[in-house]
C-alpha positions as CSV (number, residue, x, y, z in Angstrom):
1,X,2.3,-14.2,10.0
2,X,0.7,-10.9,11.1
3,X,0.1,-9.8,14.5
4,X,-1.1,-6.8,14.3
5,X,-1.5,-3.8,12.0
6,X,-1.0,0.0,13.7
7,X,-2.3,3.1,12.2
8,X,-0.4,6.0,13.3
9,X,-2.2,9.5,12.4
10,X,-0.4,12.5,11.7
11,X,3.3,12.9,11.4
12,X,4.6,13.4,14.4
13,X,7.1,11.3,14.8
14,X,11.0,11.6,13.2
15,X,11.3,8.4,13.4
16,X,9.3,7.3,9.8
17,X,10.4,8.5,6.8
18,X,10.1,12.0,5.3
19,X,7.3,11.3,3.6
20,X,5.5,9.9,6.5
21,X,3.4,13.9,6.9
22,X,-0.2,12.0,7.1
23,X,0.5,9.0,9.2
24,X,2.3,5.5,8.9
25,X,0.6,2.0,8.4
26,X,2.8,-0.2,10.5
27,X,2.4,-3.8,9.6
28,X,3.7,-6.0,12.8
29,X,4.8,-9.6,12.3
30,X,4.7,-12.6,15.2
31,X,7.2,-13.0,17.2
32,X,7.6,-17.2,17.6
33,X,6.3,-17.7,21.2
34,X,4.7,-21.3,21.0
35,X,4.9,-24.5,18.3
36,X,1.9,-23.9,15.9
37,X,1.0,-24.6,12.5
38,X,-1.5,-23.3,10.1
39,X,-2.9,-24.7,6.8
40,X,-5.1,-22.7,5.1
41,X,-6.5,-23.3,1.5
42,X,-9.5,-21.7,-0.7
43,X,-11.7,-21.2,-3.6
44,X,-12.9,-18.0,-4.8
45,X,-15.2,-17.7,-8.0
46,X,-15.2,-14.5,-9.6
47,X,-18.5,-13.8,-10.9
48,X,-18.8,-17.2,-12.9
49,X,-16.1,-16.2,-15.0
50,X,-12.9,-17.1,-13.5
51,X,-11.2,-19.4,-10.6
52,X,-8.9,-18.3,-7.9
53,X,-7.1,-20.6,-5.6
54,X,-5.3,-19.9,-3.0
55,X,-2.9,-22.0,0.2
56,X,-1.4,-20.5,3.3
57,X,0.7,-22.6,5.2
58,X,3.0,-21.5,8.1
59,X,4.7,-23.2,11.2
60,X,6.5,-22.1,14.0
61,X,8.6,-23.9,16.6
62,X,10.2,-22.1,19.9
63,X,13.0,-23.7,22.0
64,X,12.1,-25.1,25.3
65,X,14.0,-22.4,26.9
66,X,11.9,-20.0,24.9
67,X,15.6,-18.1,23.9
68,X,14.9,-19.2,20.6
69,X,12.4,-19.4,17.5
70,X,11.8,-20.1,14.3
71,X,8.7,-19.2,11.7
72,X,8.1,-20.7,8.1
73,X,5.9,-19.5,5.6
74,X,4.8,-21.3,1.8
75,X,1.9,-19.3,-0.1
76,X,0.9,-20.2,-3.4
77,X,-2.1,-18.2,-5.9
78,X,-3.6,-19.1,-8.8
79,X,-6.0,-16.6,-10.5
80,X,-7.3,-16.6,-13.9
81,X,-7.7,-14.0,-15.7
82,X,-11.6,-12.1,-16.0
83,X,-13.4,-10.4,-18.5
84,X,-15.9,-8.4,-17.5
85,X,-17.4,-7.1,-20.5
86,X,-16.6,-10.1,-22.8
87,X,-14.7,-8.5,-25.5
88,X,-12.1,-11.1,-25.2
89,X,-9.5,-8.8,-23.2
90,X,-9.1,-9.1,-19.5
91,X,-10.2,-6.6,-16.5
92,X,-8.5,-8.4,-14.5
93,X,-5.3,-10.3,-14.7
94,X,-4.3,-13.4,-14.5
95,X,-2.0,-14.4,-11.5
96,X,0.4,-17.4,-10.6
97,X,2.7,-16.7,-7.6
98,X,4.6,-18.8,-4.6
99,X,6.1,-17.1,-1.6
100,X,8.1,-18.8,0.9
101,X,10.1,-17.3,4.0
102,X,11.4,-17.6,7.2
103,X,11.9,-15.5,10.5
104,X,13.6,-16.2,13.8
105,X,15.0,-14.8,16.7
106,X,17.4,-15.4,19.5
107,X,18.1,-14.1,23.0
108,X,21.8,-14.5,23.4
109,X,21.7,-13.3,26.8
110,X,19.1,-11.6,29.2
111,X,19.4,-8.1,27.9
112,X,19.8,-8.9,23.9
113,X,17.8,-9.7,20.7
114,X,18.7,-10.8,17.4
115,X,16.1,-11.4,14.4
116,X,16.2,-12.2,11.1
117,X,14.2,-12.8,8.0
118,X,14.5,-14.2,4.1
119,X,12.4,-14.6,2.2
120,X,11.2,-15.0,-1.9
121,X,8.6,-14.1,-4.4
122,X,7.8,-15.6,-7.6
123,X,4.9,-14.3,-9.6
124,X,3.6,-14.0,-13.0
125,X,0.9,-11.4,-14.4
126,X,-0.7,-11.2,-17.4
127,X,-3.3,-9.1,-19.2
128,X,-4.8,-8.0,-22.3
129,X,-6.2,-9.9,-24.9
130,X,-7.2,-13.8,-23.9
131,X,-5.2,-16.1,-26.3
132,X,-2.3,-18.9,-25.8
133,X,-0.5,-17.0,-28.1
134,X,3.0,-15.2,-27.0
135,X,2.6,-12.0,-25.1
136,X,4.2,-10.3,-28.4
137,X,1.4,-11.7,-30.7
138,X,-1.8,-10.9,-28.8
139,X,-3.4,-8.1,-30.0
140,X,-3.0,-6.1,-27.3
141,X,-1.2,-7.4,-23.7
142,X,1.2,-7.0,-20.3
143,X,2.9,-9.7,-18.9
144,X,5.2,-9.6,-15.9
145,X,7.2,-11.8,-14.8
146,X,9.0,-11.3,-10.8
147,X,11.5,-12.5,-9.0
148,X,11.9,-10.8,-5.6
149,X,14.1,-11.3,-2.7
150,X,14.0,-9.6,0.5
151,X,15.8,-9.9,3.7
152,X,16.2,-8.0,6.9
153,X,18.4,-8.6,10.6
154,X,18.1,-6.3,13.1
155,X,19.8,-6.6,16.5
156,X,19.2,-4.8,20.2
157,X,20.6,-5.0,23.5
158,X,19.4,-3.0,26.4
159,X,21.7,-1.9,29.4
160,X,22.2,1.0,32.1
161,X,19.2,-1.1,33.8
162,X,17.1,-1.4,31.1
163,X,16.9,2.4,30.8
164,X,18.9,2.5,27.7
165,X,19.3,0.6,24.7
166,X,20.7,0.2,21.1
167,X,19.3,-0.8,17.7
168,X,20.9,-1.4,14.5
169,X,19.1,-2.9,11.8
170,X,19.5,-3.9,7.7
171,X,16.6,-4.6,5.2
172,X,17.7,-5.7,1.3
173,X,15.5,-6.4,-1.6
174,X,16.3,-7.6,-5.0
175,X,13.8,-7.4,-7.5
176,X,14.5,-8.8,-11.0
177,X,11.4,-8.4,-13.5
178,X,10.7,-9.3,-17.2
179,X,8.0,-7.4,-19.3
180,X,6.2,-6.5,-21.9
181,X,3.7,-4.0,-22.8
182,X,2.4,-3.6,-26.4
183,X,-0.4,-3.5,-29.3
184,X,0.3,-5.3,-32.3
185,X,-0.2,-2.6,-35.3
186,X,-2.6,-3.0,-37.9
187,X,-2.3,-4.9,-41.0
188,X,-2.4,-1.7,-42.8
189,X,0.8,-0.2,-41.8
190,X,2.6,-3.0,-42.8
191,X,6.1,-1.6,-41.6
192,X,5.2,-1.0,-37.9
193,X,3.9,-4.7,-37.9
194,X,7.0,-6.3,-39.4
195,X,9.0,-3.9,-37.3
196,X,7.1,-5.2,-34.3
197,X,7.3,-8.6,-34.9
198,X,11.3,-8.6,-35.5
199,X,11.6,-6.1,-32.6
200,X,8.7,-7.2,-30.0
201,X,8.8,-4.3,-26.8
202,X,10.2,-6.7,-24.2
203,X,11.9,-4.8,-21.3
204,X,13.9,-6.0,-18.6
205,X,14.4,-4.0,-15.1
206,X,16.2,-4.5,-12.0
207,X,15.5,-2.8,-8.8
208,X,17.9,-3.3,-5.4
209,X,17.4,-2.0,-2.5
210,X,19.8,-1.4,0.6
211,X,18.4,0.2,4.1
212,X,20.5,0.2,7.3
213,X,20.7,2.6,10.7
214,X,21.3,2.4,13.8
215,X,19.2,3.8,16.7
216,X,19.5,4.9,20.4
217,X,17.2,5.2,23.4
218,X,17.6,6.9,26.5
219,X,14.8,7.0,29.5
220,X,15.5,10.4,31.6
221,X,12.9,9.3,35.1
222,X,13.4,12.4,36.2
223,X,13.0,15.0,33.7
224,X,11.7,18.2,34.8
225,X,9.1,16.2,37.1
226,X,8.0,13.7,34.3
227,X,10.0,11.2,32.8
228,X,11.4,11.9,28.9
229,X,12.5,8.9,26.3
230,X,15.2,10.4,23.9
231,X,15.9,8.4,20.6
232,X,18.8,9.2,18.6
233,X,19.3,7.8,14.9
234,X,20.4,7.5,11.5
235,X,19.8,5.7,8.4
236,X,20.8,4.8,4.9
237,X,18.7,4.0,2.1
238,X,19.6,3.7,-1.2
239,X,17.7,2.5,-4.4
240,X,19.3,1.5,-7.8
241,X,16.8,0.9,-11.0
242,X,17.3,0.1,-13.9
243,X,14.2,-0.1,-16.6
244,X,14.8,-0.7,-20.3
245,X,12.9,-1.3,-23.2
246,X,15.1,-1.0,-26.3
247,X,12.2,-1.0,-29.1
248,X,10.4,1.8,-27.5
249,X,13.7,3.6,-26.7
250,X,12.7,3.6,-23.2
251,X,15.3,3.7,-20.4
252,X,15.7,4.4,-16.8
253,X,18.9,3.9,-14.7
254,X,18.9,5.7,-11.6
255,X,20.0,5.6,-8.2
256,X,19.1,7.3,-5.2
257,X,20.8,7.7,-2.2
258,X,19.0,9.5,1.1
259,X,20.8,10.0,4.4
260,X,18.7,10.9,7.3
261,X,19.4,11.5,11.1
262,X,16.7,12.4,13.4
263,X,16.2,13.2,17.3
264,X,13.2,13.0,19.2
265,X,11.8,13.6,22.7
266,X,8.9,11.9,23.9
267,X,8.5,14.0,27.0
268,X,5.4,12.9,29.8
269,X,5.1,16.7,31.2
270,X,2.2,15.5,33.5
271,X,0.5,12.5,33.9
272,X,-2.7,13.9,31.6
273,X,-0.2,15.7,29.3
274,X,2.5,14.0,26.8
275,X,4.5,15.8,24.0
276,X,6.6,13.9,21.0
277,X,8.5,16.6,19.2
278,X,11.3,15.3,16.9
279,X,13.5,16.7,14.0
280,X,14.6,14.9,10.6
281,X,17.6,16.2,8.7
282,X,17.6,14.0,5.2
283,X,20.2,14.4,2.6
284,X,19.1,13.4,-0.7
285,X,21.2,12.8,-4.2
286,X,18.5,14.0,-6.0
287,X,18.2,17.2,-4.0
288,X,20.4,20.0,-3.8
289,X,20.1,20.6,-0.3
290,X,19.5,19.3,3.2
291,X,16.0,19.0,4.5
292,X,15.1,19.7,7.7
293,X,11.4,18.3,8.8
294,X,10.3,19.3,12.1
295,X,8.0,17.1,13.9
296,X,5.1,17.8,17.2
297,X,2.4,15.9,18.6
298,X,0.6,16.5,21.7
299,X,-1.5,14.0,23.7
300,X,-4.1,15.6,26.6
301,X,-5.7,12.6,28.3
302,X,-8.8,14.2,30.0
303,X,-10.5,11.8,32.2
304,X,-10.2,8.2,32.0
305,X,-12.2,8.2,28.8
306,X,-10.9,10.6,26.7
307,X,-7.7,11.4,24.9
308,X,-7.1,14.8,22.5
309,X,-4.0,15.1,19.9
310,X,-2.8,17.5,17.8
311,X,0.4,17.4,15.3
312,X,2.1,19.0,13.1
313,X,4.5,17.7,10.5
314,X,6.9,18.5,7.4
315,X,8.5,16.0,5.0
316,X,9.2,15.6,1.1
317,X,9.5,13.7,-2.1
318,X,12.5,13.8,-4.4
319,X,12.3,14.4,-7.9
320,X,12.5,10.6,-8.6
321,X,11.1,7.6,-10.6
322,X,8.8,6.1,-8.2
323,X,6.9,3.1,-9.1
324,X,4.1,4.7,-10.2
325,X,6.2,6.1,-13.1
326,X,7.4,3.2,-14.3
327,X,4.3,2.0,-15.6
328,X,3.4,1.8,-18.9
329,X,-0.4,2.4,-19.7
330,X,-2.1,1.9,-23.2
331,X,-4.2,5.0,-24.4
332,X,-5.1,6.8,-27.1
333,X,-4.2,3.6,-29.7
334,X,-0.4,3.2,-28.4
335,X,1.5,3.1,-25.3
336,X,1.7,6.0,-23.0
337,X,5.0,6.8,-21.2
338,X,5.7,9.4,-18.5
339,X,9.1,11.2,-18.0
340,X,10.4,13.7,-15.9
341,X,11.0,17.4,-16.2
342,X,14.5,18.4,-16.2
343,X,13.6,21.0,-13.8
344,X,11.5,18.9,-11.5
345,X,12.6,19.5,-7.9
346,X,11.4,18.0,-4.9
347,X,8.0,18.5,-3.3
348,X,7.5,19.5,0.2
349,X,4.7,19.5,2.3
350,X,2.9,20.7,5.7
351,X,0.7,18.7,7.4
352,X,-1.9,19.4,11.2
353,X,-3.9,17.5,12.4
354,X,-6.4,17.4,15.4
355,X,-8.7,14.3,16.9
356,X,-10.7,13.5,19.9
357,X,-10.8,10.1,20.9
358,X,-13.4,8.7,23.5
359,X,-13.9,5.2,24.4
360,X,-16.3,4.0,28.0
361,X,-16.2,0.6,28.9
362,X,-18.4,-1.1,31.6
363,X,-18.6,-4.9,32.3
364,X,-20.5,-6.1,29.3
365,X,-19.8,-3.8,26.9
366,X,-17.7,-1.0,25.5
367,X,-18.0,1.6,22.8
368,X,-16.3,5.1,21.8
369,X,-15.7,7.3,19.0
370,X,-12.9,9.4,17.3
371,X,-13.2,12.9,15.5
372,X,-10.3,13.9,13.5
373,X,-9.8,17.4,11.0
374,X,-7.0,16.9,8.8
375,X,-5.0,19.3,6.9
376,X,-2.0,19.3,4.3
377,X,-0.3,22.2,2.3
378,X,1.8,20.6,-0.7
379,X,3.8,23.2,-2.4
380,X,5.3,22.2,-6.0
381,X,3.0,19.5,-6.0
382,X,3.8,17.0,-8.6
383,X,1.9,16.6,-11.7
384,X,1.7,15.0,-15.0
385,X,1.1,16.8,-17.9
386,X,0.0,15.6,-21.6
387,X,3.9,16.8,-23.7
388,X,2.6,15.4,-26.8
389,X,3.1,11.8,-28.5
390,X,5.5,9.8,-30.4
391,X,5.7,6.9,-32.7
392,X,4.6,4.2,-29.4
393,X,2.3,6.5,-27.9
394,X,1.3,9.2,-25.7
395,X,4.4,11.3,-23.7
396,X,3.4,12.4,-20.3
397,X,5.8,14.9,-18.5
398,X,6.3,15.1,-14.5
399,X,6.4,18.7,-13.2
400,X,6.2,20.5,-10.3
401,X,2.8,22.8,-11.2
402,X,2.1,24.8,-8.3
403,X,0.5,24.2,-4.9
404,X,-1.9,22.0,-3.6
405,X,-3.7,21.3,-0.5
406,X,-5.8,18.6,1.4
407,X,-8.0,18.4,3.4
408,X,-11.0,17.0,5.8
409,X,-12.4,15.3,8.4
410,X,-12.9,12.2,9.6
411,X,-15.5,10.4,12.3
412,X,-14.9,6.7,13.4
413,X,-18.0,5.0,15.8
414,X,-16.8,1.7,17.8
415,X,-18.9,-0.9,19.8
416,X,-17.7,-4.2,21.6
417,X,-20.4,-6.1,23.6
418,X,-19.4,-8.9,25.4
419,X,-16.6,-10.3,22.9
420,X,-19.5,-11.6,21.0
421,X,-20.7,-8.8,18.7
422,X,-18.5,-5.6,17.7
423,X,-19.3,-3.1,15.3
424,X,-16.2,-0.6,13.7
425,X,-17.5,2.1,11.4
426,X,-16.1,5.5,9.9
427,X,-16.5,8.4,7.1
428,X,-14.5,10.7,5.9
429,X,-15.5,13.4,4.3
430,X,-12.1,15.8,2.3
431,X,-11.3,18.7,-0.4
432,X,-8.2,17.8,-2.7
433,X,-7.4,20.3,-4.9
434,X,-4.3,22.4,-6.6
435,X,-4.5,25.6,-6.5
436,X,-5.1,26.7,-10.2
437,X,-6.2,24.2,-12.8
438,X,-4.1,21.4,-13.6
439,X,-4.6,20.3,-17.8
440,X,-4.5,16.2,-18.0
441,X,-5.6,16.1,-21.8
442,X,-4.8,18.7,-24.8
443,X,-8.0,20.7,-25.4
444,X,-9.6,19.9,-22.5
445,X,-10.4,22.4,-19.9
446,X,-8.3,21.9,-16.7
447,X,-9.6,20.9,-13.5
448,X,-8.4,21.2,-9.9
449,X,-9.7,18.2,-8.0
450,X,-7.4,15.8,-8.0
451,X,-7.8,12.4,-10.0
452,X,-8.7,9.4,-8.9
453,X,-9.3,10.7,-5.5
454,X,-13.1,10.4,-4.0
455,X,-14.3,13.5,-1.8
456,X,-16.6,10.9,0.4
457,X,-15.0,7.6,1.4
458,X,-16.3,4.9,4.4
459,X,-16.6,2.1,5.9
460,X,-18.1,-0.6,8.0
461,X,-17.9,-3.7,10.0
462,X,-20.1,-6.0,12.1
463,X,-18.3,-8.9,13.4
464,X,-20.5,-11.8,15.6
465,X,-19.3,-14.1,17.5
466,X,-22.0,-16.0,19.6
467,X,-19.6,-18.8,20.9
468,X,-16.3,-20.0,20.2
469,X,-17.1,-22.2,17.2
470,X,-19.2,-20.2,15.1
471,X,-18.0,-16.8,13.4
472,X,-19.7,-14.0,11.2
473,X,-18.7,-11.1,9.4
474,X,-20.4,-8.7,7.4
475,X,-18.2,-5.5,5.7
476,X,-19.0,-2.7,3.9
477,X,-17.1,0.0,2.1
478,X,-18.6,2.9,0.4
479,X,-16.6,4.7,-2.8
480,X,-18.0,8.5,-3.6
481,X,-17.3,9.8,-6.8
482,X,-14.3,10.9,-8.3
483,X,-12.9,12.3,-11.4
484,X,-11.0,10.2,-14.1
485,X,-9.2,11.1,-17.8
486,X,-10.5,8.9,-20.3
487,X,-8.9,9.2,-23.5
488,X,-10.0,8.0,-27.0
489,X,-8.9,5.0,-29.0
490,X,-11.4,2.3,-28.0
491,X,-14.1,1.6,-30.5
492,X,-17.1,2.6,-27.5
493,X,-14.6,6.0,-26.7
494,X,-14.2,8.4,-29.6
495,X,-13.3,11.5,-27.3
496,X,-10.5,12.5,-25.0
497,X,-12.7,14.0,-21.7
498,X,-12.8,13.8,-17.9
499,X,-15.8,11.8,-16.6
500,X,-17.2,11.8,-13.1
501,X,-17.8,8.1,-12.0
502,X,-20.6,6.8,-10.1
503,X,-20.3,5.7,-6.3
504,X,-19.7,2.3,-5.5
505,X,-21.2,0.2,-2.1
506,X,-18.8,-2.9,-1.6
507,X,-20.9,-5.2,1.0
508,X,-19.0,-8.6,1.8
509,X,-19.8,-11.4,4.0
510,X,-18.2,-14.1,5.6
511,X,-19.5,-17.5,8.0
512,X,-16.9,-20.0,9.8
513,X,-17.6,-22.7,12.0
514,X,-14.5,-24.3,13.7
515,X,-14.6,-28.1,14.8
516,X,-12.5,-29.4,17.8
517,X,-10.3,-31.7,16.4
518,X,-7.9,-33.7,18.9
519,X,-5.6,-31.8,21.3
520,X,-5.8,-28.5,20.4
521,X,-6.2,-29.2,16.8
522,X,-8.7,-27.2,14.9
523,X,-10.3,-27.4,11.7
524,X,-12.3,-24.3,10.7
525,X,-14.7,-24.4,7.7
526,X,-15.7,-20.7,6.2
527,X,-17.8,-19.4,2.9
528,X,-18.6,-16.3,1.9
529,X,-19.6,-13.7,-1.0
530,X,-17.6,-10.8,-2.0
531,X,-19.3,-7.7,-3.4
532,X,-22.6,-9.0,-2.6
533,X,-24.8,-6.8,-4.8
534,X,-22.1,-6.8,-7.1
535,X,-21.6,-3.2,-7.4
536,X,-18.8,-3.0,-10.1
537,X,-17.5,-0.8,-12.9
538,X,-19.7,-1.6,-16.2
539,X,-18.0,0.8,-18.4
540,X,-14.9,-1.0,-19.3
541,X,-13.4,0.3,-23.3
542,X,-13.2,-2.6,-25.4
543,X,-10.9,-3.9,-27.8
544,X,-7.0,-3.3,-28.4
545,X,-6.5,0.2,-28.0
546,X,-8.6,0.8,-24.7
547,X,-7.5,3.4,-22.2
548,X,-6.2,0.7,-19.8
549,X,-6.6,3.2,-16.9
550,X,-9.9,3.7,-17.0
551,X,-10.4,1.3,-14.0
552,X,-12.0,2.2,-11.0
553,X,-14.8,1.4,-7.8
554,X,-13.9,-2.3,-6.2
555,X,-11.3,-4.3,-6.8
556,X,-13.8,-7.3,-8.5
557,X,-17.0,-7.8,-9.0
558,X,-19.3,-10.3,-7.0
559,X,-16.9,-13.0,-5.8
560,X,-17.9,-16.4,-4.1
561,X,-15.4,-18.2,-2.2
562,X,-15.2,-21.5,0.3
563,X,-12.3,-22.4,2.6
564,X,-10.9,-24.9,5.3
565,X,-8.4,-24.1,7.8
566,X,-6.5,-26.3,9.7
567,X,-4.5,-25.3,12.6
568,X,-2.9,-26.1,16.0
């Protein structure tokens, strides 16, 4: 259902969100523009100790007038759940999940759009220790259970001769989930046990989600010799969650509301020069005062070959339970927890950037390269701090430390010959660090790297194509080292500390062969192998009361898979 994904550096543009500073990820779906269908099944076995299974299906049909279409989608995924270091607890968890969705547009008339989308997820997760027991009885598990519902509708018309037009658009999601996180006590404390067993730490939570606006642009022809496209626009987005888990008197019920109106010019001054300069003005529930987030970018095409841009950009985070807060990790024997500081205020943030992008082509091939420095200020960075513990566990607190900046530089190399062979690779090489040390454990020395965050990061990617049934792939992606807490409670961990891991290089592989079928009808048969040299974290804790995140490096470990498509 993907046509295309954009990466947008730097933040430029008003138009994304305020904490778009370092660039936007733009996932673009198909547009229905011919009858097709896909089916699209396959295997994957995860280092000979569990099964995945996967199906794809989608179909589209299009009006014979082409004013209409229609997509369908049905996805189903079953994954068992993997134990790396056979201690009889997962590293990875299980999975069972079904999608299904539709999108569709219509023209009404020459000069308007309408789309719009529905869709449904089911899934369930579990992890922790492998048993057919209830979550509440193995020794140590989490197990979620989702129900998510999303749907958008947008709506354009263009007019003044196709130099204007207006956008209004809604999204909504509903997410309803079930959990439970928790570590059956020991025999030995015979009150926490019976207490946990009368009282098991199930939690519900309910997230909706509402975002509307409405958007207009304007084409000046003749502005100042060059031509100008003005966009005008506002939006609403607001986010009510409610998290409960009554045993471990755990509770969040918030809702956030941000209002944000933004201009922006995207003025051609010459034909070699272009500047985007925009301003956001948000209003946030959480924050006590408007924020105003002025926007540049500059684009210099030198040549045919060449292009050179430059942008600056502002934004912010509120002070608010973010996803990433509202999960609970096992360490240190019980169940960590983070809460917010009731001085936490939002963080704000500065952001440049500058690239060079070259790309020559000639008839049989064509090949370029990009150069970008990056550079981002935070100021009253967020961090999380150990507070202490409780009865359950571990409390972390969310604060706003002090100042923080990152930065780098990034080189990407490109090669296409003939359609038949292309090679995409890049490296990055970055500082992230606050400016004094930040303290993640009690009695351990601060550090000011930032976790979880590797200084060197790449990748690369050789595609081959030698005719139009046979495809190859070869990827690889390189993980430097970074710094990780890991705190005691496992059997094979007796010390809180921060470790540096090792680095990790993730080579996959991939071969198809597609077979003519009958009137356009394709059947395309693919195998491959995942993590290759399977390059993979060994040192997992064991047992109950492991530091659950301690995870890090690729996503699996070496993975063989097999597949047949089908499609017209």
């Amino acid at each position: 259902m993907i046509d295309k994904i954009e990466v947008i550096r730097g933040g430029g543009s008003s138009l994304y969100g305020s904490s778009a500073i370092g660039g936007t990820v733009n996932v673009m779906t198909k547009i229905p523009s011919t009858n097709s269908y896909s089916v699209n099944t396959s295997y994957q076995n995860i280092n000979g100790g569990a099964s995945d299974y996967i199906l794809n299906t989608n179909s589209t049909l299009v009006g014979s007038d082409k004013n209409s279409g229609i997509s369908f989608f049905l996805n189903r995924r079953e994954r068992d759940a993997y134990d790396h270091n056979n201690d009889n607890f997962s590293e990875i968890p299980e999975i069972k999940n079904t999608s299904i969705g539709m999108s569709a547009f219509i023209l009404p008339s020459d000069n308007q759009k309408v789309e719009f989308s529905i869709s449904n997820l089911n899934e369930y997760r579990y992890g922790g220790e492998l048993t057919d027991k209830p979550a509440h009885l193995a020794l140590q598990s989490e197990e979620r259970t989702h129900n998510v519902w999303m749907a958008s509708a947008d709506y354009q018309i263009n007019f003044n001769d196709d130099k204007s037009n207006f956008i209004g658009y809604t999204v909504w999601q509903n997410t309803d989930r079930d959990h439970y996180t928790g570590i059956v006590p020991d025999l030995v404390d015979e009150e926490a046990y019976t207490n946990h067993l009368t009282n098991p730490p199930y939690g519900t939570s309910l997230t909706k989600t509402i975002q509307g606006g409405i958007q207009l642009n304007h084409n000046l022809t003749d502005f100042l010799n060059g031509s100008n496209q003005l966009t005008f626009g506002t939006e609403l987005i607001v986010d009510d969650t409610v998290d409960e888990i009554e045993s471990y008197n755990y509770n969040i019920d918030q809702v956030t509301k941000n209002l944000g109106a933004f201009i922006q010019s995207d003025w051609e001054i010459l034909p070699s020069l272009n500047m985007l300069s925009g301003l956001r003005i948000d209003q946030h529930n959480l924050v006590d005062r408007l924020v105003l987030s002025p926007r540049l970018s500059l684009l210099y095409k030198y040549g045919e070959n060449t292009q050179v841009r430059a942008s600056y950009g502002t934004g912010f985070r509120a002070p608010q339970a973010f996803d990433t807060d509202l999960h609970i990790a096992f360490s240190g024997g019980g169940v960590s927890r983070v809460i917010l500081s009731e001085v936490l205020k939002e963080e704000t943030s500065q952001s440049y950037s500058a690239s060079i992008n070259y790309d020559r082509p000639t008839d049989v091939w064509v090949a370029g390269f990009t150069v970008e420095g990056f550079y981002t200020r935070l100021n009253d960075a967020f961090t999380l701090a150990p507070v202490g513990e409780d009865d359950f566990g571990e409390l972390f607190e969310k604060r706003n430390d002090q100042s923080a900046t990152v930065k780098g530089s990034t080189i990407e190399l490109r090669a296409n010959y003939n359609r038949q062979v292309q090679l995409e690779t890049g490296l990055t090489i970055q500082s992230s660090q606050f400016e004094n040390k930040v303290q993640y454990i009690d009695e351990v020395e601060g550090i000011r790297d930032f976790i979880r965050t590797p200084n060197v990061y790449g990748f690369a990617n050789l595609s081959i194509s030698p005719n139009k049934n046979i495809n190859a792939n070869i990827n690889y992606v390189y993980t430097g080292s970074m710094i990780i807490p890991h705190f005691a409670g496992a059997p094979n961990q007796t010390v809180d500390e921060i470790v540096s891991t090792p680095s990790f290089s993730d080579v996959s592989i991939k071969l198809g062969y597609k077979l003519p079928i009958i009137s356009n009808t394709n059947l395309e048969i693919y195998s491959g192998i995942k993590n290759v040299f399977n390059s993979y974290q060994e040192t997992f804790d064991i047992g109950k009361n492991r530091d659950s995140n301690f995870v890090f490096g690729p996503a699996q470990p070496r993975t063989f898979f097999v597949g047949i498509k089908w499609f017209y």
